[in-house]
N, C-alpha and C positions, 0 to 999 in steps of 0.2 A: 504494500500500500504506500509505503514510506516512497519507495523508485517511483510508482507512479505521480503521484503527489508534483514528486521533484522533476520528471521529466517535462510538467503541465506549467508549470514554474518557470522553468527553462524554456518551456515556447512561446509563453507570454513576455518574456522578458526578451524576446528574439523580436517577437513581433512590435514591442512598445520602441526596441533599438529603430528598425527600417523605417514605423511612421516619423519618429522623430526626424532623422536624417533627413525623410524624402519633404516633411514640412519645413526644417533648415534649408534645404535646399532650392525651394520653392521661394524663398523669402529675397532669394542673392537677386539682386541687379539684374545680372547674366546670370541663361544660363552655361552650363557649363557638359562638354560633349570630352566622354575618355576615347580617346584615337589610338593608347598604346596597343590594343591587338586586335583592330578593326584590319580589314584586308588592304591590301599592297594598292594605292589610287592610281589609276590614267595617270602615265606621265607627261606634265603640261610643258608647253614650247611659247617661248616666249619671241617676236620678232626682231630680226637684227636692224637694229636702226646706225650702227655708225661703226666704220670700217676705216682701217688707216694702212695704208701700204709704203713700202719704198722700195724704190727700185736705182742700186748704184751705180748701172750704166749709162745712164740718159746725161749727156752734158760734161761727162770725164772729159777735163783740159787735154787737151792734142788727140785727142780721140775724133772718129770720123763721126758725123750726124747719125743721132739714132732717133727711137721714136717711142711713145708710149701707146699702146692699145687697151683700153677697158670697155668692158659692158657691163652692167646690174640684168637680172633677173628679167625676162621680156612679158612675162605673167605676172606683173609686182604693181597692183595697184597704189596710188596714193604721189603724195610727193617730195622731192628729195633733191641731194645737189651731191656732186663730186666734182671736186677741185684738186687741178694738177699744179702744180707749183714744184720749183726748184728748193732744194733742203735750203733752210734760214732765209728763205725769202722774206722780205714784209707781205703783209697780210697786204689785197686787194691788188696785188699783182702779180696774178694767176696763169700759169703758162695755157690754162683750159677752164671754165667752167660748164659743169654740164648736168641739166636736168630731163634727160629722157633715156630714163630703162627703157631696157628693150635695143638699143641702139648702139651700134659700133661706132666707140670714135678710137681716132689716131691722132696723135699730136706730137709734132717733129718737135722736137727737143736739140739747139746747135750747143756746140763746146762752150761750155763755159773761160772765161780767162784762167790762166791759170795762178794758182795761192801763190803769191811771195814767199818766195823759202826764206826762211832764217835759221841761221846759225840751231837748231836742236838742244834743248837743255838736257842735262844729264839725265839718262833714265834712272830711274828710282830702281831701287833694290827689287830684286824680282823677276825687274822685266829687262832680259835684255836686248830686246829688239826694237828701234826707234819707231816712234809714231810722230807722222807728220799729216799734217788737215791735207785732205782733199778738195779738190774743184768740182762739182758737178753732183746730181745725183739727186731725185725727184722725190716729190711725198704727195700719195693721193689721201685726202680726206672725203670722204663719202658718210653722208648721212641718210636718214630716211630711204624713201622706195630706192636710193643709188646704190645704197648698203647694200641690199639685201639679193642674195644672187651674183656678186659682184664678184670680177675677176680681172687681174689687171697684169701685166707683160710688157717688159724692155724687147727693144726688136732692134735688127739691126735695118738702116732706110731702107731695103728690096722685102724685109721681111720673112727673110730663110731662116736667121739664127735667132729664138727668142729664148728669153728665160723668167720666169712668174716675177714677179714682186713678193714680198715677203712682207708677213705682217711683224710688226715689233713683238718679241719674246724674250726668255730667257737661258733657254738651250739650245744649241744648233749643232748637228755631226755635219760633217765633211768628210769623205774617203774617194781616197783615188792611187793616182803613181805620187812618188815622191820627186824632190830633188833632181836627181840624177834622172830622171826621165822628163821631166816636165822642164827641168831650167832652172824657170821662174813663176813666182808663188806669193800670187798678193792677197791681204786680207784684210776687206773692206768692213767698218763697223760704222754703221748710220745708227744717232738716238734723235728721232723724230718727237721724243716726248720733251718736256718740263722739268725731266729730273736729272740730276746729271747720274749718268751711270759706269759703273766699275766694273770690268771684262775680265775674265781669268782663259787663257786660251794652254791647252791640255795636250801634247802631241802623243800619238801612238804609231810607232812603227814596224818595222820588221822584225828589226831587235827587240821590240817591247818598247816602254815606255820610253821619251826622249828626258835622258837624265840631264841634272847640271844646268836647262835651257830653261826652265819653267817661264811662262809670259803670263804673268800675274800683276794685278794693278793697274789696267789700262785703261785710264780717264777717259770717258768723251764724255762732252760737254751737249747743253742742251742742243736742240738743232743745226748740232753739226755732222761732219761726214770725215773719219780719219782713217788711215791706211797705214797699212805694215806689207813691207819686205821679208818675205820668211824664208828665204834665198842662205842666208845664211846659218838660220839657229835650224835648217832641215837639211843642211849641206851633207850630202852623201845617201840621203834615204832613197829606198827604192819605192816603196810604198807609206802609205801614210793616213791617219785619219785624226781630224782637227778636234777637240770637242769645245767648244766656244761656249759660253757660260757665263750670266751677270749674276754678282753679288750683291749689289745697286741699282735699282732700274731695269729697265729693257734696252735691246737694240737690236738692230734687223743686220745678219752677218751675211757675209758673201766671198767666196773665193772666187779669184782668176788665176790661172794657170797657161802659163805659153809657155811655148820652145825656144823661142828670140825673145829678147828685149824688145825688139821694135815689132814683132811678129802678132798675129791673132791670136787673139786669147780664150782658151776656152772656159765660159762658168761652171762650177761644179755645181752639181742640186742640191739642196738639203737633202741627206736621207735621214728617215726616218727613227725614230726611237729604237732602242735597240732593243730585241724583242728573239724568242727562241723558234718563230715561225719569221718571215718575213716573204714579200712578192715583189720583185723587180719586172714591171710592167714595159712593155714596148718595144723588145728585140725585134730589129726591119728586118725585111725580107733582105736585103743583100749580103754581099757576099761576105765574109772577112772575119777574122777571132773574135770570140766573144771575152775579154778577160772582168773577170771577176775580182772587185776588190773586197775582201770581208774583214770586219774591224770586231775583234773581241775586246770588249773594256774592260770585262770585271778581271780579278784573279787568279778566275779556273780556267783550266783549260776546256776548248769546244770540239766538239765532234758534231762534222757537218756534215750534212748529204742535201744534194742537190736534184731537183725532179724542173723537166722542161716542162712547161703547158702550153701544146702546140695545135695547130690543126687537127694534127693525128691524136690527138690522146695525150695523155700525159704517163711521161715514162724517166727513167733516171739517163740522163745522158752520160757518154764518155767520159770520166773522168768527176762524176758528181756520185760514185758510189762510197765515198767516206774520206774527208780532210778533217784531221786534228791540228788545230790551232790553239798555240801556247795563250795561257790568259795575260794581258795587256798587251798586246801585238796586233797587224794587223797584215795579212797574206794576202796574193797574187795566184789565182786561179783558173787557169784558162780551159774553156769548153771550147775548144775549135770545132767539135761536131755539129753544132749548134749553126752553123754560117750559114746561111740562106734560110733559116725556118722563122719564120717571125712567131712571134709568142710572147711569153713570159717564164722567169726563172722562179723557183720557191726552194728557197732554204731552210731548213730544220734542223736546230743545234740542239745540243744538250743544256746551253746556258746563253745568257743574252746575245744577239747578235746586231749589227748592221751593215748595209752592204751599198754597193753601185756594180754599174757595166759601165765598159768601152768598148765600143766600135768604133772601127773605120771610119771618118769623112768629116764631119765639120768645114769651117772656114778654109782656105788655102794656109799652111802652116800649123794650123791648130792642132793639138793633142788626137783629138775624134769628138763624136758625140756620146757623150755619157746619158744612163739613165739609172736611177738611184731606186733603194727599198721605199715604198709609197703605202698609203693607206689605203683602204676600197673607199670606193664613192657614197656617201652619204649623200640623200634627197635627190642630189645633182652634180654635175661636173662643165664645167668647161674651159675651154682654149681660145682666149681670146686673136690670138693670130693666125692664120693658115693661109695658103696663100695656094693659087691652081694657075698654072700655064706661065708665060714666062721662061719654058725650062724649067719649073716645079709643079711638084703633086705633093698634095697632103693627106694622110691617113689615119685612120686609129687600128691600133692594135690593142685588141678586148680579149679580157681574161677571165676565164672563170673557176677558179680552182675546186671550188664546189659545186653548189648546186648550178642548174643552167638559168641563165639568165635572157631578160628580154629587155632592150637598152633603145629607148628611142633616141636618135638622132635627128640636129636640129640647124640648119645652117643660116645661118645671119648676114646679112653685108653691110656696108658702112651705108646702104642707105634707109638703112631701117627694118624692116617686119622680116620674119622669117622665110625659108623656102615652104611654104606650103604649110601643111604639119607635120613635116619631117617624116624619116623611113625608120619601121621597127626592125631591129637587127638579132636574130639568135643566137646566143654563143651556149654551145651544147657542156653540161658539167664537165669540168674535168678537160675541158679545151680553151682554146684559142680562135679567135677571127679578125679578120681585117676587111676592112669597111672603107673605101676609098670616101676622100671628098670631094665634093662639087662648089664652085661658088653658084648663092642663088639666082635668079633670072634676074636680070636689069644690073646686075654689078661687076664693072669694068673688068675685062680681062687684067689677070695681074694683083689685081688690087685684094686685101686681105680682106678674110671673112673670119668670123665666128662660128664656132660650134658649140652647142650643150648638150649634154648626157643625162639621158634619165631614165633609168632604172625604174623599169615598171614593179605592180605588186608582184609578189611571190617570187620576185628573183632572188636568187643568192648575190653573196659578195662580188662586186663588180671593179676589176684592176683595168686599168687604160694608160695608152701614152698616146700622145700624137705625133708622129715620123713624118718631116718631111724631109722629101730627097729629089735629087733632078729625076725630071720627068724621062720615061721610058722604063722598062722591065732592068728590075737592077744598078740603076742611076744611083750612085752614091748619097750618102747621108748627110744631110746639111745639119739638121736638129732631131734632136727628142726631146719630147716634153711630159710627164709624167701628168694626168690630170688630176687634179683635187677636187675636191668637196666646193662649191660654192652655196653656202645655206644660205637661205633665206630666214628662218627660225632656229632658235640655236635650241634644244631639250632641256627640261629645267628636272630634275632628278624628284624623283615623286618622296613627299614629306609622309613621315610615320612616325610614330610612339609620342604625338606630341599631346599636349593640350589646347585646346581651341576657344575659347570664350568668343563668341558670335557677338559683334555691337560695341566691340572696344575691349 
């Protein structure tokens, strides 16, 4: 009797707890909603409204006329401005202003004068490589509907040799030849922001890490553009991978690489994050070695193997059945089997990786044309330069290392609206395709056009580069271009375990 009693007790005294509570709670202002183990929400995307590029070859002192090419997004309602201007320009003297997405423009860009040299003040402990300002070298600010979808490209005047613009960051890799292969090895660092920022630049070679040379402490100032010589702190390396890095601020990094002093230069790409999967998009159809440069940073050693993604399927080529590479070094690898197959390469290490290609062709004198490890295409892609006839064709090389994908293609001219709706292209899992381009109706022989990329529903991960090369079967390689993501909405990561109070 006593137990029962006491269990009647106990549920009264259960029940008296909940009304109270739920009458506390009734009383509050707000109310109040627990989200801690409510299910995982829609993650929301927020629109890109303002976008900042640089690009450091437009207006390099003694350099020949180049040009800048952008677009925003051709589907992007609302409205917007993007302005090209020269780095440390005054404001309201604008090498371009321009308020219509959708729309290719170009803007010739001449040599700027060049900087008075002075006398060099002693480097600071650290660094032993001089930094001296640079002449030349553009900054797009874009906001609203120009933001968004927006993609912008250094070109050279005819429009063969382009390379992306880059937005201000904080890490950048670079890999390729070294020293002894290349000559000469410049490295340009644009801070387009307000804040002054502090650069630590990191080499990795053949031997492993570059001892005794560390380039640490490298001021740039707000809106300026400075340059280093690395001719001599990489004198001797045969291979090489940069890792560029702020401790202070951002800034947009860039190599150049010739064989002459006075000769054509070739840009290296950024590659990508270093990562234990990795896809080097855009091997042309022509002839000639594929070499491979892979950069291990961390400690351990990597064990790598290499798979082609070609037309035919994807298979391990020649010489990609297994390289071990010591940890902090970076090796030289060449798939010559690989010459004529256009595609894409995918690596798979044991431990972090990043990489580039060289082919054959570029400029008259230049290295070749490189194409670097890329990310797949997010919403969209495009290329703001291509160029048809003249002696040039331009192409994409579409990858699909997994599932198949279905990629609409979209061509633009500098007069505005698209070719049509563009042609949907298949690239089957586990392959490769190439997609020739056309300029649209009514746009001048010669003259550059855009393309965008989009990934329909249900596709898998989509890798691309744009090749162009002189025109006919086999016509050497002028460029590669790796494509990127151009968003329009950037993902905003879905919120959980929080608390809510609705009304303040």
């Amino acid at each position: 009797m006593r137990g029962v009693i006491a269990n009647r007790v106990t549920s009264l005294a259960v029940l008296l707890v909940a009304v109270a509570a739920a009458a506390g709670l009734a009383v509050w202002k707000h109310t109040v909603t627990l989200a801690a183990s409510a299910p995982v929400p829609r993650p929301y995307a927020a629109p890109v409204n303002t976008v900042l590029r640089a690009c450091p070859a437009p207006g390099l002192a003694g350099a020949s006329s180049s040009q800048v090419a952008l677009i925003a997004g051709h589907t992007v309602p609302g409205t917007g401005r993007a302005v090209v201007a020269r780095i440390g320009t005054a404001a309201g003297v604008p090498l371009a202003s321009l308020t219509q997405p959708g729309t290719l423009s170009v803007t010739g860009v001449r040599a700027a004068p060049a900087v008075r040299r002075t006398t060099p003040s002693p480097a600071p402990a650290g660094q032993p490589v001089a930094t001296v300002p640079a002449a030349g070298g553009v900054v797009i600010q874009a906001s609203g509907s120009m933001a968004r979808g927006l993609e912008a490209e250094q070109a050279t005047a005819d429009g063969k040799i382009a390379t992306r613009c880059a937005s201000p960051g904080t890490d950048f890799w670079f890999v390729g030849p070294g020293a002894y292969t290349a000559g000469h090895i410049q490295l340009f660092l644009m801070n387009v922001g307000s804040q002054p920022a502090d650069v630590n630049v990191q080499a990795f070679t053949d031997a492993g890490p570059l001892q005794g040379s560390a380039d640490t402490g490298v001021g740039v100032a707000p809106h300026t553009m400075v340059t280093q010589s690395l001719d001599t702190m990489l004198h001797g390396t045969r291979v090489l991978a940069l890792h560029v890095r702020t401790s202070v601020g951002q800034v947009v990094a860039a190599v150049e690489q010739s064989a002459h002093a006075t000769g054509a230069g070739t840009w290296l790409p950024v590659s990508g994050t270093p990562a234990t999967r990795v896809v080097i998009p855009g091997l042309p159809a022509t002839a000639g070695a594929r070499q491979v440069y892979v950069a291990v940073p961390g400690s351990q050693d990597a064990h790598i193997t290499a798979s082609a993604i070609t037309g035919k399927g994807t298979y391990r080529p020649t010489g990609g059945a297994g390289v071990d590479i010591p940890g902090g070094s970076v090796a030289e690898v060449s798939l010559s089997s690989l010459s004529a197959i256009p595609g894409a390469i995918q690596l798979s290490a044991s431990v972090p990786v990043t990489a580039s290609v060289l082919v054959p062709g570029g400029q008259r004198g230049a290295l070749g044309a490189f194409t670097a490890a890329s990310a797949a295409i997010q919403e969209q892609g495009v290329v703001a330069v291509n160029v048809s006839g003249g002696g040039a064709a331009s192409s994409l090389v579409l990858s699909a290392p997994g599932r198949a994908v279905r990629v609409r293609v979209t061509e633009i001219g500098t007069g505005g609206g698209p070719a049509a709706s563009g042609s949907v292209v298949a690239v089957a899992a586990h392959h490769s395709a190439v997609q020739q381009l056309s300029a649209p109706a009514g746009t001048r022989r010669g003259s550059p056009f855009a393309v965008i990329l989009t990934p329909l529903p249900g596709s898998g991960p989509l890798y691309a580069a744009r090749v162009i090369a002189a025109s006919g079967k086999g016509g050497p390689v002028q460029s590669i271009l790796p494509v990127a993501s151009a968003l329009t909405v950037v993902p905003l990561p879905p919120v959980q375990g929080t608390y809510i109070t609705p009304g303040g």
